[in-house]
MITORGU-693424 format. One line per field, with one value per atom (N, C-alpha, C, O): residue in one letter; x, y, z. Coordinates in Angstrom, 1 decimal. Last residue first. Example, Ala and Ser with C-alpha at 12.3 -4.5 7.8 and 13.67 -1.06 7.14 Angstrom:
BEGIN
aa	c(S_S_S_S_A_A_A_A)
x	c(12.8_13.7_12.9_13.4_13.2_12.3_13.2_14.2)
y	c(-2.2_-1.1_0.0_1.1_-5.7_-4.5_-3.3_-3.3)
z	c(7.1_7.1_7.9_8.0_7.8_7.8_7.8_8.5)
This chain:
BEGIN
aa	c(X_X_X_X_X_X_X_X_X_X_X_X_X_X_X_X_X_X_X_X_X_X_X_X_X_X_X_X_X_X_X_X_X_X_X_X_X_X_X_X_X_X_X_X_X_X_X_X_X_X_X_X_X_X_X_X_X_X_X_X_X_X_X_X_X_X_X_X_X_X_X_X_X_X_X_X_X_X_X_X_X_X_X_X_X_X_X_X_X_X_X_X_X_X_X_X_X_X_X_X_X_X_X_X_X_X_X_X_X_X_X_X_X_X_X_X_X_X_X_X_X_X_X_X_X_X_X_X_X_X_X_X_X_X_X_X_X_X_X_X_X_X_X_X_X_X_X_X_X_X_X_X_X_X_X_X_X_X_X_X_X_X_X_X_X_X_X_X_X_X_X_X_X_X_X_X_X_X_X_X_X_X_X_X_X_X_X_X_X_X_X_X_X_X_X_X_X_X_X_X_X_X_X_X_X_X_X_X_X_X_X_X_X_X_X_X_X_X_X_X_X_X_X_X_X_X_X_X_X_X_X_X_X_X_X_X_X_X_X_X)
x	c(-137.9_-136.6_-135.9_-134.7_-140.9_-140.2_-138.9_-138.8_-142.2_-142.1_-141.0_-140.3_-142.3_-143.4_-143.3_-144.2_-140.6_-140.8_-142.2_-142.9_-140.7_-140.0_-140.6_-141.1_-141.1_-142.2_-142.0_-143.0_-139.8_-139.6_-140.4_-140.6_-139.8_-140.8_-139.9_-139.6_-137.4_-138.2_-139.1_-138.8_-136.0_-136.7_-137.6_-138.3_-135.5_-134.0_-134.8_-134.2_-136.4_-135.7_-135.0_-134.4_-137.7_-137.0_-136.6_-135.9_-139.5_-137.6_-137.4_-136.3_-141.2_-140.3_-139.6_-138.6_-142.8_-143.0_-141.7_-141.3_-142.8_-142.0_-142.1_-141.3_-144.5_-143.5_-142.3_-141.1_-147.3_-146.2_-145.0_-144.2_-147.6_-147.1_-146.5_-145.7_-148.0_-147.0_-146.7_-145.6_-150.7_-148.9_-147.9_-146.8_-152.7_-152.1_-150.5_-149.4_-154.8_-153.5_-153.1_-153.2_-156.9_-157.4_-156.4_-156.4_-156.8_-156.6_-156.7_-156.6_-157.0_-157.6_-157.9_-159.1_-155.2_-156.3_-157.5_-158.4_-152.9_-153.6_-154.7_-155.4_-152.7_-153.0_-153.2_-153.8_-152.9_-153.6_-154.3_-155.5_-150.3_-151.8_-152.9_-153.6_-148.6_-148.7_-150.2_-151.1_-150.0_-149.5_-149.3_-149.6_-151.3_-150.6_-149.6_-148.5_-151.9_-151.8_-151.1_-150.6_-151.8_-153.3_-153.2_-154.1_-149.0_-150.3_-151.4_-151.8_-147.0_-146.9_-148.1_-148.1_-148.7_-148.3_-148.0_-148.8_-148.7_-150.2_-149.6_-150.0_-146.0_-146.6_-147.9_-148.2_-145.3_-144.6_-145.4_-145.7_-146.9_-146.8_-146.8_-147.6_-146.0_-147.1_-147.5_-148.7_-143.1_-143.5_-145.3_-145.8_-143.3_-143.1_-143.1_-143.1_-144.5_-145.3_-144.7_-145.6_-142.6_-143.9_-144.5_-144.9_-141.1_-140.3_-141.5_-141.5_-142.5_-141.9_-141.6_-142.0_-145.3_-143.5_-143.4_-144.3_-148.1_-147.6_-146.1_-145.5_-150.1_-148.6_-148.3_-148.6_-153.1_-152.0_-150.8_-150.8_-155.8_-155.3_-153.7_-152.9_-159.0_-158.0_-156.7_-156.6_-162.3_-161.3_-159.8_-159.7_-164.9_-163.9_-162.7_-162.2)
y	c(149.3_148.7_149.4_149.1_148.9_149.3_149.0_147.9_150.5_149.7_149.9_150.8_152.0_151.7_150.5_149.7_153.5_151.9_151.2_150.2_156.1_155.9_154.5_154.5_155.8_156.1_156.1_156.0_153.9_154.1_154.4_153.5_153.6_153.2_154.2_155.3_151.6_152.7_153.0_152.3_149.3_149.6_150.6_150.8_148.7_149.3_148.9_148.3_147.7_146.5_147.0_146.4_150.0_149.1_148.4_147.9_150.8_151.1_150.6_151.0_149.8_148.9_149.1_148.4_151.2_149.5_149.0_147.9_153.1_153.4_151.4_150.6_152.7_153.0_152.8_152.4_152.5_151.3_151.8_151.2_154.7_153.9_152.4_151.6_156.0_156.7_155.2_154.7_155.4_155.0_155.4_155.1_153.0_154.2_154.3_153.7_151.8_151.0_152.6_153.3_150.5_150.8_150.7_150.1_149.3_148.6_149.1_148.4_152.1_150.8_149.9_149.4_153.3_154.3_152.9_152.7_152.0_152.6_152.5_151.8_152.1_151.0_151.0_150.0_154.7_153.8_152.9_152.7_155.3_156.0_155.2_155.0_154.2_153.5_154.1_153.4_153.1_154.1_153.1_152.0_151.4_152.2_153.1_153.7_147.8_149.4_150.1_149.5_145.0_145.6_147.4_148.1_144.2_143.3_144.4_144.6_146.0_145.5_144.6_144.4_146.0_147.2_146.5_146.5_143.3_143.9_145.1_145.0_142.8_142.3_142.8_142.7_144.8_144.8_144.1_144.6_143.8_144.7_145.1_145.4_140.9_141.2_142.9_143.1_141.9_140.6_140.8_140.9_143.2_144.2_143.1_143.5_141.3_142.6_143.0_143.3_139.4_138.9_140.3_140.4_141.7_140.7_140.1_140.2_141.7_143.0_142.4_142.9_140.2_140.4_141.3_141.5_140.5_141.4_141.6_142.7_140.9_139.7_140.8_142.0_141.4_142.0_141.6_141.9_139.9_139.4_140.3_140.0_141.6_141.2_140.9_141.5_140.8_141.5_140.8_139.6_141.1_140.2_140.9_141.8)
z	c(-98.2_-98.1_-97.5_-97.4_-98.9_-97.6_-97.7_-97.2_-101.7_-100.5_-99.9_-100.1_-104.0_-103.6_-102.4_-102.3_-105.5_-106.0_-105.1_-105.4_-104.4_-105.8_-106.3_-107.4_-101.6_-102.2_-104.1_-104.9_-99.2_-100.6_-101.6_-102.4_-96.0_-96.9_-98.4_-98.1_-94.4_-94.7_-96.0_-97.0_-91.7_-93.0_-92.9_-91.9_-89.3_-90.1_-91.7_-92.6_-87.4_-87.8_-89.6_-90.5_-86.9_-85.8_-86.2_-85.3_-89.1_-89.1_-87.9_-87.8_-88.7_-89.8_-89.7_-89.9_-86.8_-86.4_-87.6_-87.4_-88.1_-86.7_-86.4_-85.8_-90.3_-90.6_-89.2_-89.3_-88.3_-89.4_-89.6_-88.9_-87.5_-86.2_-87.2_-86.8_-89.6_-88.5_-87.9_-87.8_-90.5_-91.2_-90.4_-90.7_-88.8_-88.2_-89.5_-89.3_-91.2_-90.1_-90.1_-91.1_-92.8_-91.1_-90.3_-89.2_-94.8_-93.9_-92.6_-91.6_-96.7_-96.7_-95.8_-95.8_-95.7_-95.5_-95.5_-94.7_-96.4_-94.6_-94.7_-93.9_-99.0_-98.2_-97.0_-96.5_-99.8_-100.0_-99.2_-98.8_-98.4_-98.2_-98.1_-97.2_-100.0_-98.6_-98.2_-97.8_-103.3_-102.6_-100.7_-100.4_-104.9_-105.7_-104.2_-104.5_-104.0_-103.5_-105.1_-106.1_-104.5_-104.8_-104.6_-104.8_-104.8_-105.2_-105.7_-106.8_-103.7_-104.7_-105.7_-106.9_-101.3_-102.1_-103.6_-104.5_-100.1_-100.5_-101.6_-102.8_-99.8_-100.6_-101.2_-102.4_-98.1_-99.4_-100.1_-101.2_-95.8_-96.5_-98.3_-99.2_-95.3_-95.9_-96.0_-96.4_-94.8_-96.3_-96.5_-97.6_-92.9_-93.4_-95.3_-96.5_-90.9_-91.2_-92.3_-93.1_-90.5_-91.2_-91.7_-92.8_-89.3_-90.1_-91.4_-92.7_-86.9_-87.9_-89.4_-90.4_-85.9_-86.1_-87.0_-87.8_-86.5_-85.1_-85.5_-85.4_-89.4_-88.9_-87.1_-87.1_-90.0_-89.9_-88.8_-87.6_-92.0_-91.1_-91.0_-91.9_-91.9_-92.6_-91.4_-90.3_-91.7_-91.2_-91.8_-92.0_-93.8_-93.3_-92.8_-93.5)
């Protein structure tokens, strides 16, 4: 089943946070899982001035 990934930044970065906190240990992880470029996520969050926080495990 293909998983569903928000286009807005905004929804993107709640269903991020969310999956990490839910089922990831890592961002790696959850790329490597979802089949998502981390370079071009990370550049997709800090447009709206979020970075990923490898200490806690999400994007703040």
């Amino acid at each position: 089943m293909e998983q569903f990934m928000p286009n807005d930044p905004v929804m993107l970065l709640s269903y991020v946070n969310t999956r990490l906190r839910d089922q990831y240990a890592s961002l790696r992880e959850f790329c490597l899982s979802e089949g998502v470029a981390q370079e071009e996520l990370c550049e997709k969050l800090s447009g709206i001035d979020y970075a990923y926080d490898e200490a806690v495990n999400q994007f703040i």
